[in-house]
N, C-alpha and C positions, 0 to 999 in steps of 0.2 A: 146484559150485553153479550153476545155470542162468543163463544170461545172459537181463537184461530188454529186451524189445525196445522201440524208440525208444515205438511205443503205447501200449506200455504202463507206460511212466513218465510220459506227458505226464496221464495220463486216471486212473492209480490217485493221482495228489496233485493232479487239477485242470491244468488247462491254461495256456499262457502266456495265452492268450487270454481264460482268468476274472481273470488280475491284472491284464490291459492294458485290459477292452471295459467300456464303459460302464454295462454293467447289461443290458444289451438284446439284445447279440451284436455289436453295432459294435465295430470297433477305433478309439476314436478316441482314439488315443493321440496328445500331442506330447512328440515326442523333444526337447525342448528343454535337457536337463539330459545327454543322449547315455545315458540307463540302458536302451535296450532291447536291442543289441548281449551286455553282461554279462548282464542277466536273461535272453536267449536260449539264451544259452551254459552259465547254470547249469542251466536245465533240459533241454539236452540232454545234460548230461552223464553215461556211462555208471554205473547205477546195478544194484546185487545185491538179493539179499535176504537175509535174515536168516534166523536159524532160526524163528522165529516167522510170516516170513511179512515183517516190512516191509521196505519199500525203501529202502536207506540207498546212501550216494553211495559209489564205490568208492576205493580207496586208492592213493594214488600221482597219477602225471599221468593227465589226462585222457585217455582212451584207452591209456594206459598204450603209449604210443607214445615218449615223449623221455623220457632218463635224467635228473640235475639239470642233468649236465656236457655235455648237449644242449640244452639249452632256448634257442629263442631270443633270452632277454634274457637278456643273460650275468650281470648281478643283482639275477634277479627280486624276490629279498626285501626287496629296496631301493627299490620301484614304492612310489611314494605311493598309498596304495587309500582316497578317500573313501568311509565306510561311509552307507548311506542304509539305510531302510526303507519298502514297500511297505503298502497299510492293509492287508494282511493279517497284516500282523506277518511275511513274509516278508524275510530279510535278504540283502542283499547285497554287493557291491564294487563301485565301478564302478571301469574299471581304465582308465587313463590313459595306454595307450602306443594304441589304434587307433581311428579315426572310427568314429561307429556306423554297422551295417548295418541298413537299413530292412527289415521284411518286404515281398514283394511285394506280398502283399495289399494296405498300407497305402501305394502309391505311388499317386502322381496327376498326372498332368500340368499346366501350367499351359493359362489359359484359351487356347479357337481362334482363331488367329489373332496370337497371340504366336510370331511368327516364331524373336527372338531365341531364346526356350528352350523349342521346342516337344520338345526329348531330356532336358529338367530333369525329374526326377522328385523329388517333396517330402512326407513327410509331411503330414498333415493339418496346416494352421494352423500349419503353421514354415513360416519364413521362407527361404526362398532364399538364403544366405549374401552373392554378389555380386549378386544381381540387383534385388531392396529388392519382389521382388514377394510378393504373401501371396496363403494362400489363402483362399479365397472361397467365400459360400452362391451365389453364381448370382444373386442376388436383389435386384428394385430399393427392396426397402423399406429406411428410412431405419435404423429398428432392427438388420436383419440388416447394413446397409453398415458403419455405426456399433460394431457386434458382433467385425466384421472386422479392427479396428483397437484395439477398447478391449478384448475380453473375453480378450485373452493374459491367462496366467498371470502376474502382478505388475504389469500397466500401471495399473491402479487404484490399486493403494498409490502405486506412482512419482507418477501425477497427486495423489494427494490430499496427497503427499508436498509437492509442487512446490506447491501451494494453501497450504500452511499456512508458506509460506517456505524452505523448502530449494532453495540454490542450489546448492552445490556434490553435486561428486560422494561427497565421503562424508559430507556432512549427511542426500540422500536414500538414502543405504546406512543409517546410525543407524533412523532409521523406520522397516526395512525389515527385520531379522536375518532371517538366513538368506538372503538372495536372495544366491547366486554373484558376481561381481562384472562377470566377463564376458559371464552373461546381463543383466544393468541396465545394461551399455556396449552391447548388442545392443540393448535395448527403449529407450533414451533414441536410440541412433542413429532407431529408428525413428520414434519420435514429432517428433525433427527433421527424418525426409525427410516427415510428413506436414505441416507446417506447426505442428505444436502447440504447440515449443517451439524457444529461439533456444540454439547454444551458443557462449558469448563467450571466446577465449582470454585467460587474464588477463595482463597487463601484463609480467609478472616472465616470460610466456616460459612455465610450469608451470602444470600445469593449465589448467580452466575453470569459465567459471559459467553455470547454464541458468537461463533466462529462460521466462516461460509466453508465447507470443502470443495475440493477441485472442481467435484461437481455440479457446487451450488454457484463458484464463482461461474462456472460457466453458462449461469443463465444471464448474462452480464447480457449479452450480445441479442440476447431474446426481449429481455428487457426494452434495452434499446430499438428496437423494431416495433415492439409495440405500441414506446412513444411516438415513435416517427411517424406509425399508422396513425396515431389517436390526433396528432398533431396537426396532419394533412386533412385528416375526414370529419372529423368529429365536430361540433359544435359545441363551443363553453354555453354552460345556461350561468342563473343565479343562483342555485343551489350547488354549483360546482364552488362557490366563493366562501368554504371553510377559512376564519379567522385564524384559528388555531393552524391550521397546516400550511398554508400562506405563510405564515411567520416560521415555521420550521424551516421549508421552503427553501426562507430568504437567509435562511443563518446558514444553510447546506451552501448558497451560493455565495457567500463570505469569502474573497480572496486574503486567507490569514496571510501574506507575504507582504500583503501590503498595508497590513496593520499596524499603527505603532506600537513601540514596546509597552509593557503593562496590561492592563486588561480596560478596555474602552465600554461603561455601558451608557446602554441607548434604549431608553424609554420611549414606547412606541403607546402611541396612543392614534385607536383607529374611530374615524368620524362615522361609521354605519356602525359602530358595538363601542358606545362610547363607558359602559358602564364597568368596561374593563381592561387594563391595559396590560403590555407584557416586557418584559427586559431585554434585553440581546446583550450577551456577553462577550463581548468581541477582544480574543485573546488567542495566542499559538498553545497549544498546535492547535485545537479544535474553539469554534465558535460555540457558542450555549445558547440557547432558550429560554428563559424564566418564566410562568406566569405567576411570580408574586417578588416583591424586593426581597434582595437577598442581604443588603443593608448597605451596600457600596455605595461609595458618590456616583450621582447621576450626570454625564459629562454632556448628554444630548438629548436633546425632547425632539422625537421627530413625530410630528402628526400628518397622519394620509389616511387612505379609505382601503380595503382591499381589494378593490378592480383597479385603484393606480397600482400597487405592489405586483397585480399580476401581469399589468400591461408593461412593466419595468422589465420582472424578468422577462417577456415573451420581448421585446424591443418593441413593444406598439407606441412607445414613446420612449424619452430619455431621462436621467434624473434633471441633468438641467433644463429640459423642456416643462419637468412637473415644477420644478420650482418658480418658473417662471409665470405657469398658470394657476399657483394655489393650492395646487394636489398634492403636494408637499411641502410642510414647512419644517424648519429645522431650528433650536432655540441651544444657543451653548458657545462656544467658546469660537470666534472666526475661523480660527488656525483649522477646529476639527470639522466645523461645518464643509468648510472648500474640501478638505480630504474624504467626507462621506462617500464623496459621487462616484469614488473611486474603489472604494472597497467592495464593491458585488459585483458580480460577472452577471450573465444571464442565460436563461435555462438551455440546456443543452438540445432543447427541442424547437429555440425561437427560429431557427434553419427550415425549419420543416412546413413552418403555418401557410397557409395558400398566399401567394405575393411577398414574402418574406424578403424578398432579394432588392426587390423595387421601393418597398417601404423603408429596407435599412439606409439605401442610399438618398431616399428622400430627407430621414430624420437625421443622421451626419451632415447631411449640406443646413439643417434649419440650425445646429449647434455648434457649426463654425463660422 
């Protein structure tokens, strides 16, 4: 069977360069997650053809160059391999024993005149590891300066995170699933070498707590505009319908004033992820989150889905409109069942959605 030459694998399934470039032919990839090293590697690797004609990966090692009882890792099968996925639905491993290797192409020097690392070469918009320097449009406007520092992957959620009360480091991990842990120990270090926010060792020695500064509070109002943007334009898909954040969400919008005294929990069990459920600890001053029992009596079973949760806080319906069609059921004591419908507000953005004004007053007049 012929062997395929490196051209002609990268170009008969598409290039690394169509899953890495922005649309346009750019590479502007940020390695921040290290997956461009493995995505390199799978596609260079030696591939045949079939009888038919496609091209299927060959068998054995890569280059068929190391026996088992050569391989470098003496056991490999034992490498933790986090599996990710590409938006092409291309799958891969990212593998856990080497730094990634940057393409040339996508290296850049830092600015002229930066004596200390004028031999640092950085992907686009990563970070320097010891140097705390980023990269840059060049540009004196306030927007792209601004861009430089807020538009990483995840420093919005962390600020909006930090806005809504999250002090510690895994209250703003909760708000955030899926973010790695040692890129949000990367992007909180940064936003403290920028002034944004303070980190306070706590007392006991373990751990910390971050604090927003003047500065950081004042992205409050930037925040807000961005939801109001995303609000009005944007379209919800089904991959926006994170269980886990949903439920954080709905505990952020917990009216604690109107909770009764003691701590109320409510076991939530969701009909599209039934194979896991989460707590709500509904207590002053702060509401909580659980995903596993903490051992307390359970006072309420409420079961829904999470496009009712999101339709609740956006106002696309009511809780008593969901009870009434099934989207919500509630199992526990009468007294607290009637008080549920009262304890959450709704998101500070349901103002904003296209017809907002005309739907609120339709669904008030179907609830009274």
């Amino acid at each position: 069977m012929p062997r395929v030459t490196r051209h002609e694998q990268v170009h008969a399934r598409g290039g690394l360069g169509d899953l890495l470039s922005d649309g346009d032919g750019e590479g502007a990839v940020e390695d921040e997650e290290r997956l461009l090293e493995p995505a390199m590697e799978m596609w260079h690797r030696p591939r045949t053809r079939s009888d038919t004609g496609e091209l299927r990966q060959r068998e054995g090692p890569v280059g068929g160059r190391l026996a088992g009882s050569e391989h470098p890792h003496g056991h490999h099968a034992e490498i933790d391999r986090t599996p990710f996925t590409w938006p092409n639905d291309a799958s891969f491993s990212r593998h856990q024993h080497h730094p990634p290797l940057p393409s040339p192409s996508l290296q850049r020097r830092p600015p002229p005149g930066d004596d200390q690392h004028q031999d640092l070469k950085l992907l686009p918009g990563v970070l320097a590891r010891d140097s705390g320097w980023v990269g840059d449009y060049g540009q004196f406007c306030p927007i792209a300066r601004s861009s430089e520092l807020l538009a990483e992957r995840w420093t919005p959620v962390i600020v909006r995170n930090l806005l809504n009360g999250c002090h510690t480091f895994n209250e703003i991990r909760q708000g955030a699933p899926g973010i790695p842990p040692a890129l949000l120990t990367q992007r909180l270090q940064l936003l403290e070498r920028h002034g944004i926010l303070t980190r306070n060792a706590k007392a006991s020695g373990r751990g910390a707590t971050y604090e927003l500064t003047e500065m950081g509070r004042a992205l409050g109002p930037v925040c807000d505009a961005l939801g109001q943007w995303g609000a009005r334009w944007l379209e919800m898909e089904p991959r926006h319908l994170e269980p886990a954040y949903i439920l954080w969400a709905t505990v952020k919008l917990v009216d604690v004033d109107a909770l009764p005294s003691g701590t109320t929990t409510v076991r939530v069990r969701l009909d599209d992820h039934p194979a896991k459920d989460y707590w709500m600890l509904l207590r002053r001053p702060q509401a909580e989150l659980c995903t596993r029992s903490v051992g307390l009596t359970e006072d309420l079973l409420c079961e829904t889905d999470s496009r009712t949760l999101v339709d609740l806080h956006l106002r696309r319906t009511t809780y008593p409109q969901a009870l009434r069609a099934g989207s919500l059921r509630l199992e526990g004591s009468p007294a607290l069942r009637r008080r549920f419908v009262h304890w959450f507000r709704t998101s500070p953005f349901a103002d904003y959605l296209p017809g907002a004004g005309a739907g609120l007053e339709t669904r008030q007049g179907a609830d009274s």
